[in-house]
C-alpha positions as CSV (number, residue, x, y, z in Angstrom):
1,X,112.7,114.4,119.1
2,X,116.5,114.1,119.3
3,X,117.4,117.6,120.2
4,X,114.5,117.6,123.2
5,X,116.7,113.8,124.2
6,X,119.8,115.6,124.1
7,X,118.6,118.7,126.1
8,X,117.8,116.0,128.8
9,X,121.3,114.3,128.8
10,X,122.9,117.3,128.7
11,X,121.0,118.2,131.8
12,X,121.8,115.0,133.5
13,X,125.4,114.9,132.7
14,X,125.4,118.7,134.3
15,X,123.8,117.0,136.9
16,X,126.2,114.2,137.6
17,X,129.3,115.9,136.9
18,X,129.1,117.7,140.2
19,X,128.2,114.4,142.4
20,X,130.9,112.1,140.3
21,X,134.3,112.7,142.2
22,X,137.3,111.7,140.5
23,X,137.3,110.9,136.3
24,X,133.9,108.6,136.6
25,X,132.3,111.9,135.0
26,X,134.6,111.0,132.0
27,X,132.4,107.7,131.8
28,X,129.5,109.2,132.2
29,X,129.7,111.6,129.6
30,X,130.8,109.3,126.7
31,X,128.0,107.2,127.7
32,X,125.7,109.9,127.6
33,X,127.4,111.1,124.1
34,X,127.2,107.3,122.8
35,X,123.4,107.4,123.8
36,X,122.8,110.5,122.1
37,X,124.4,109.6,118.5
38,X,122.4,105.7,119.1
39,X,119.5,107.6,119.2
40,X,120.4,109.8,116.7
41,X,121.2,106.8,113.7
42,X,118.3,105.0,115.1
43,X,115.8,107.7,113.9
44,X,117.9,108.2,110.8
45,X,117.5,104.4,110.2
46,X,114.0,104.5,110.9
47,X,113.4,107.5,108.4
48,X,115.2,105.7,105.8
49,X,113.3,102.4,105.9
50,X,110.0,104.1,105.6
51,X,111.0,105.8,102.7
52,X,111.9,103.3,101.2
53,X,108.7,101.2,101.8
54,X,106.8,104.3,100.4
55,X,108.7,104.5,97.5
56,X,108.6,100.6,96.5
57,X,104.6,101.3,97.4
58,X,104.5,104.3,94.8
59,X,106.2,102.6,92.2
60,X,104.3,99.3,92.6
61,X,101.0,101.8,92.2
62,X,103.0,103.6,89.1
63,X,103.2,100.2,87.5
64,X,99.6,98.5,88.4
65,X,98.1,101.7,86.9
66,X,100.2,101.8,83.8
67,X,99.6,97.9,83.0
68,X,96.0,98.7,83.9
69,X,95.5,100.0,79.9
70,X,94.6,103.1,78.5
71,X,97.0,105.7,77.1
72,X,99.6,106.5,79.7
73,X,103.3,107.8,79.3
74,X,106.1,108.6,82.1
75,X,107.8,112.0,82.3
76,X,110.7,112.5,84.8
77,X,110.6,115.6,86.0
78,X,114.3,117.2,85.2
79,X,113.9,120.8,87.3
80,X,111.4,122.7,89.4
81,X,112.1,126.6,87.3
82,X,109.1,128.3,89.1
83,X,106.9,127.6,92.1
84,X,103.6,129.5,91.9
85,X,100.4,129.2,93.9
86,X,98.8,127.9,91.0
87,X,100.8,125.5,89.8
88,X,104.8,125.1,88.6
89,X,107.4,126.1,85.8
90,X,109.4,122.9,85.6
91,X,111.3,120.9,82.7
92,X,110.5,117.4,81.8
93,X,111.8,114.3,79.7
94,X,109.3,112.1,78.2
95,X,110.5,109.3,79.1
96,X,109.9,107.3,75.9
97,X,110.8,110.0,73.6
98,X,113.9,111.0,75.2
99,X,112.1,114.4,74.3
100,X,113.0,117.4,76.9
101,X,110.6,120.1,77.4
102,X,109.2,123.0,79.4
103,X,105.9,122.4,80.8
104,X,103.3,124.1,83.1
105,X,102.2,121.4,85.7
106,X,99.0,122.9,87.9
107,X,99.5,122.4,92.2
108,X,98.9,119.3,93.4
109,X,98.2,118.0,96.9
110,X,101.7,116.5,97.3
111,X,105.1,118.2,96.1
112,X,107.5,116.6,93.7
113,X,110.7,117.6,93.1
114,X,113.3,117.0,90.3
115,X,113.8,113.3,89.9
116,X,109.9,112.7,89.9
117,X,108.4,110.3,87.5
118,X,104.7,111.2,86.6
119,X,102.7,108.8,85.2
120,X,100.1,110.9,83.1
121,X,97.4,110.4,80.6
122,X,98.8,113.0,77.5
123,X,96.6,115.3,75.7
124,X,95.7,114.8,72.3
125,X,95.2,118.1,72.0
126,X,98.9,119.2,72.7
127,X,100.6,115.8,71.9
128,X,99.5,114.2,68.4
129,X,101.2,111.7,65.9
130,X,103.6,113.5,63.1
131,X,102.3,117.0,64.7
132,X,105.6,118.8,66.1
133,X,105.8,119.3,69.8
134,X,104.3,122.5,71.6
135,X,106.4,124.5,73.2
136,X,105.3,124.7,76.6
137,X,103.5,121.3,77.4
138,X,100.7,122.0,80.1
139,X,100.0,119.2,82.7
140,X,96.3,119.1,84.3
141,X,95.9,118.0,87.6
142,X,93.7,115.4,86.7
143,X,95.9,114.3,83.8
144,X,98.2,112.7,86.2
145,X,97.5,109.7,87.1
146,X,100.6,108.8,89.7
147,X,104.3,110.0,90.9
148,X,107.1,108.4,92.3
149,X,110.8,109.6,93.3
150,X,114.0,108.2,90.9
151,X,114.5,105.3,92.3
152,X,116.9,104.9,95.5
153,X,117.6,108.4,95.8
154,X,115.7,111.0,98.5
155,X,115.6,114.6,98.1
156,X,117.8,116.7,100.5
């Protein structure tokens, strides 16, 4: 949106710098600059506040379906190693284990990125008390139950 705004100003500045005599094309330009970088912060302000609202939104979901019950644990996701169509190579911290690991994690319909906290339902069959952990810990699609960024920080 900005760039097709500043193709039009840039036009009408073209415009009016050959029917301005004198410096009043000065004017008009910083005008026409000022415009262009209000426009510019105002959609970079507008970007900001609605990720912030869906942030607060997934966490406020993250935390309604964690108090919910069952058997749920967070895992931030530390790197993305491997995108595949099938699913990821990534690295993950359980969260109350302060455990690090590599894990498979199957595709899901949204991406995540490093800095991601899944809420998922473990497997008993890869996770169990006194058992040591597996080496590559594989995370089903259906396993997870929601995701939200790190808190107050947005990918690049």
């Amino acid at each position: 949106m900005t760039s097709a705004v500043t193709l039009v100003l840039a036009a009408i500045l073209a415009v009016l710098s050959f029917t301005i005599s004198g410096t009043a094309w000065l004017l008009v330009a910083l005008t026409t600059l000022c415009l262009v970088l209000l426009l510019f912060w105002a959609q970079r302000l507008r970007s900001q506040r609605q990720w912030q609202t869906e942030t607060a939104a997934r966490w406020k979901r993250l935390e309604s379906l964690k108090s919910a019950g069952g058997t749920t644990t967070e895992v931030t996701v530390l790197t993305v190693d491997a995108v595949q169509p099938t699913g990821s190579w990534i690295t993950i911290r359980w969260n109350h284990f302060d455990y690090v690991q590599a894990a498979w994690i199957e595709a899901l319909s949204e991406p995540i990125w490093p800095g991601s906290v899944l809420l998922i339902r473990p497997d008993p069959a890869q996770v169990q008390p006194r058992a040591p952990w597996p080496e590559t810990y594989r995370i089903s699609g259906d396993h997870i139950l929601a995701w939200a960024p790190v808190r107050g920080h947005r990918p690049q």
